[in-house]
LOZA-19224 format. One line per 8 residues: their letters; for each residue z, y, x negated of C-alpha. Coordinates in steps of 0.05 Angstrom, whole numbers, plus 32768, in hexadecimal, padded with zeros to 4 digits. Each point is the difference from the previous one (the first is absolute). Last residue first. Example, Ala and Ser with C-alpha at 12.3 -4.5 7.8 and 13.67 -1.06 7.14 Angstrom:
BEGIN
sa	808F:7FEB:7EEF  800D:7FBB:801B .
END
This chain:
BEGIN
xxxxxxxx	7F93:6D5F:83F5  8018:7FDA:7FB7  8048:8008:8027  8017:8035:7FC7  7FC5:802C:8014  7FCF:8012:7FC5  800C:8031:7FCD  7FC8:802D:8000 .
xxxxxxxx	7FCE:8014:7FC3  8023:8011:7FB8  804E:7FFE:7FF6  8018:803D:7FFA  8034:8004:7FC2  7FD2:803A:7FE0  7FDD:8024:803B  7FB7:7FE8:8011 .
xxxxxxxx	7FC6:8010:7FD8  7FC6:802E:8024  8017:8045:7FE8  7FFD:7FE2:7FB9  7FC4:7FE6:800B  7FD8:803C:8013  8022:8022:7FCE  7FE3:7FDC:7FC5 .
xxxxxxxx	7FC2:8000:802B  7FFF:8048:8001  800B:8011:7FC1  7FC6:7FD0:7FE8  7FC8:8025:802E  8026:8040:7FD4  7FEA:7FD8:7FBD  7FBF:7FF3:801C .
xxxxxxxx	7FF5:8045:8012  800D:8016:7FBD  7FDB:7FCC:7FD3  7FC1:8018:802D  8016:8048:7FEE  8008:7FF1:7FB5  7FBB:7FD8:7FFF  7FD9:803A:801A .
xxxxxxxx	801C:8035:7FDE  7FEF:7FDE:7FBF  7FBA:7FF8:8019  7FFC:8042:8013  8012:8014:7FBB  7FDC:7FD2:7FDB  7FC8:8025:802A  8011:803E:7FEF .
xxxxxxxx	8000:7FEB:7FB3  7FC3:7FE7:800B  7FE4:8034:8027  8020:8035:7FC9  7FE8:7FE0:7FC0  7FB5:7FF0:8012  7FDC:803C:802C  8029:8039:7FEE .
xxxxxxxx	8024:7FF0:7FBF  7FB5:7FE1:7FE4  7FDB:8037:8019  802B:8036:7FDE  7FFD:7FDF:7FC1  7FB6:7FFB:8004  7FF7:8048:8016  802E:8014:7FC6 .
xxxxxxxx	7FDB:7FD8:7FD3  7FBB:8016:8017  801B:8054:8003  801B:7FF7:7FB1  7FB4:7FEA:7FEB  7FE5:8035:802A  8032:802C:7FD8  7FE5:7FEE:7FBC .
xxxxxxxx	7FBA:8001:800D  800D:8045:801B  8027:8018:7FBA  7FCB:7FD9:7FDC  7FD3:8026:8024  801C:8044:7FF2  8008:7FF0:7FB1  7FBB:7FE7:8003 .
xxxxxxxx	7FEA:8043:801B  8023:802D:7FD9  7FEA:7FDB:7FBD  7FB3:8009:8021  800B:804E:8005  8017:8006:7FB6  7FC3:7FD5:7FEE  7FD2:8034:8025 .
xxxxxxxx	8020:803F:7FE5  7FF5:7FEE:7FBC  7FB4:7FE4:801D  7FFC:8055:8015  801D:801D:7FBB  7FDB:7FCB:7FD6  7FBB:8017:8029  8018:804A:7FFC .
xxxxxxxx	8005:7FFB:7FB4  7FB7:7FDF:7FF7  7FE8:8038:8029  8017:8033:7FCE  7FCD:7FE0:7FCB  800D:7FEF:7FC5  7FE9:800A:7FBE  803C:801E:7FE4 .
xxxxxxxx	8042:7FE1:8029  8007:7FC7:7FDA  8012:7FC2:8020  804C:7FF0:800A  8017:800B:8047  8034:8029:7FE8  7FEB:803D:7FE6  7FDC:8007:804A .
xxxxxxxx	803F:7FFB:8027  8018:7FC8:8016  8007:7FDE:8044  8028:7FBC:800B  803C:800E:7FFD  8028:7FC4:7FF7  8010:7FD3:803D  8048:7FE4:801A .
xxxxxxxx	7FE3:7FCB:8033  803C:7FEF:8034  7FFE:7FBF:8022  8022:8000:8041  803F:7FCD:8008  8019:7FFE:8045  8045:8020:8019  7FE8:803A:801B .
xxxxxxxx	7FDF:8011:7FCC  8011:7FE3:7FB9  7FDA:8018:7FC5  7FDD:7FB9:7FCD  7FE5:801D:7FC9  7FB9:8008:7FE5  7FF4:801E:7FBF  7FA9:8012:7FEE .
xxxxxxxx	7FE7:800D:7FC2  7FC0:8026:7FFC  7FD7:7FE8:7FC3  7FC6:8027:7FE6  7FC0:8019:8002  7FE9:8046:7FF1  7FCF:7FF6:7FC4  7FDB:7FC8:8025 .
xxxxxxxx	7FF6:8032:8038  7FEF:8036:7FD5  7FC8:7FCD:7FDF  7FEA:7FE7:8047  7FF9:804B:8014  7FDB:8015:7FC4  7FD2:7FC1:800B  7FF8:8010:804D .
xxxxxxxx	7FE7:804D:7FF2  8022:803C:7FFB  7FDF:8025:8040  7FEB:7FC7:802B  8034:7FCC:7FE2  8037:8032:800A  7FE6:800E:804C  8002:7FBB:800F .
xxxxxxxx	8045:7FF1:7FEB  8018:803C:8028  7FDA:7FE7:803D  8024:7FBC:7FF1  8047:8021:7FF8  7FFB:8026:8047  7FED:7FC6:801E  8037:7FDA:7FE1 .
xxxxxxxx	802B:8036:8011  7FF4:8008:8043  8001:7FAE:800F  8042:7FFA:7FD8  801A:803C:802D  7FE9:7FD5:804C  8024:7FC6:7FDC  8038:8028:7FF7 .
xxxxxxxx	8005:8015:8049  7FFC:7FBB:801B  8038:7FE9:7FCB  8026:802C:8020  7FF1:7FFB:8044  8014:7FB5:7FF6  803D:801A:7FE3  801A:801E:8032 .
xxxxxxxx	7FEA:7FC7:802B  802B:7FCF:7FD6  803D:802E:8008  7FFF:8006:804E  7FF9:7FB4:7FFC  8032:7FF2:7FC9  8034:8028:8030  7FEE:7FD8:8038 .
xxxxxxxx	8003:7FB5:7FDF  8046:8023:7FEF  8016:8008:803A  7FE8:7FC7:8014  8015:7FD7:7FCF  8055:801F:800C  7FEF:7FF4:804E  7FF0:7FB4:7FF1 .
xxxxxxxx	8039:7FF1:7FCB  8036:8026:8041  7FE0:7FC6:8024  8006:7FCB:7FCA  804A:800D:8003  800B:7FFE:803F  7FDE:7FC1:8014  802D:7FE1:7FBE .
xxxxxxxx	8037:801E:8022  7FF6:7FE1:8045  7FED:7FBE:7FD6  8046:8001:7FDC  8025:800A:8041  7FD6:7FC9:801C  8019:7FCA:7FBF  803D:8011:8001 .
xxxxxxxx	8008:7FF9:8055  7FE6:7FBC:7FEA  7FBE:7FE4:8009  7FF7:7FE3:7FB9  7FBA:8011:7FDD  7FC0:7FDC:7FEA  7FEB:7FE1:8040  7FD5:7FC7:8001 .
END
């Protein structure tokens, strides 16, 4: 059943529609392209962080052990117990290109010996270069989640662009190109039998006699 008129209207709008979605389909791919070039920047990112998170933490556990060697693991738990505290964290929404991209707004996150909170007397300068190293870890793992949410974000933008993409190029434009057809169609057949109609209006009118013609032959006064 066909869910349009085929008027002239009715093509006109369909040639327009057609248009329309095309100019849609180079605007997504354009930017399907720019997302790309943006999600692989990132990718390396996040690739490179990782690769930092894995230094430091290494870094940060050989630290670790060397305070327990030379201060000992209950001076270390105490320091560590001593140190701890909250690290607030603001995220907020920044706009690239268009796209929302959560922002994390961290405190500083290293502090200097006064501040760490355990007494300085009585302990050992390893203890210090274990908070300075896991200081450094933490820091390392906020740049890393903010570079993955960044990615996670993007591949997330790349699906729906794909999808919309998809759906103008393999769902809105055939059928509307097909309406289209279909409109043509019907408009030309309605054509030619409008014209086969022209022709047998003047057909006949070439065919009937003058007016005040009688029609056939008289016949012969005599009947003969």
């Amino acid at each position: 059943m066909r869910s349009f008129s085929p008027t002239r209207m009715a093509l006109l709008a369909r040639k327009e529609q057609i248009e329309l979605a095309n100019q849609g389909c180079r605007l997504l791919e354009q930017k399907q392209a720019a997302l790309m070039k943006e999600f692989l920047r990132s990718a390396d990112d996040v690739m490179q962080d990782a690769e930092v998170l894995q230094q430091a933490a290494d870094s940060a556990r050989q630290a670790l052990a060397r305070a327990e060697a030379v201060a000992g693991a209950e001076a270390v738990r105490s320091s560590a117990l001593a140190a701890r505290r909250e690290l607030p964290l603001e995220v907020e929404m920044a706009n690239v290109m268009g796209i929302e991209i959560p922002h994390i707004h961290r405190q500083r996150v290293s502090r200097s010996m006064l501040e760490r909170g355990y007494a300085l007397t009585g302990t050992s300068m390893t203890i210090d270069e274990a908070a300075v190293a896991f200081e450094l870890e933490v820091e390392t793992i906020i740049q890393l989640a903010q570079s993955e949410l960044r990615l996670t974000r993007l591949a997330r933008e790349i699906q729906q662009t794909t999808r919309r993409l998809n759906a103008l190029q393999h769902v809105l434009i055939p059928r509307l190109e097909t309406e289209r057809d279909d409109i043509q169609m019907v408009l030309d057949e309605h054509e030619r039998y409008d014209q086969f109609r022209l022709r047998l209006v003047k057909r006949g009118r070439t065919d009937k006699p003058p007016a005040g013609e009688p029609m056939g032959s008289p016949l012969p006064a005599n009947g003969l």
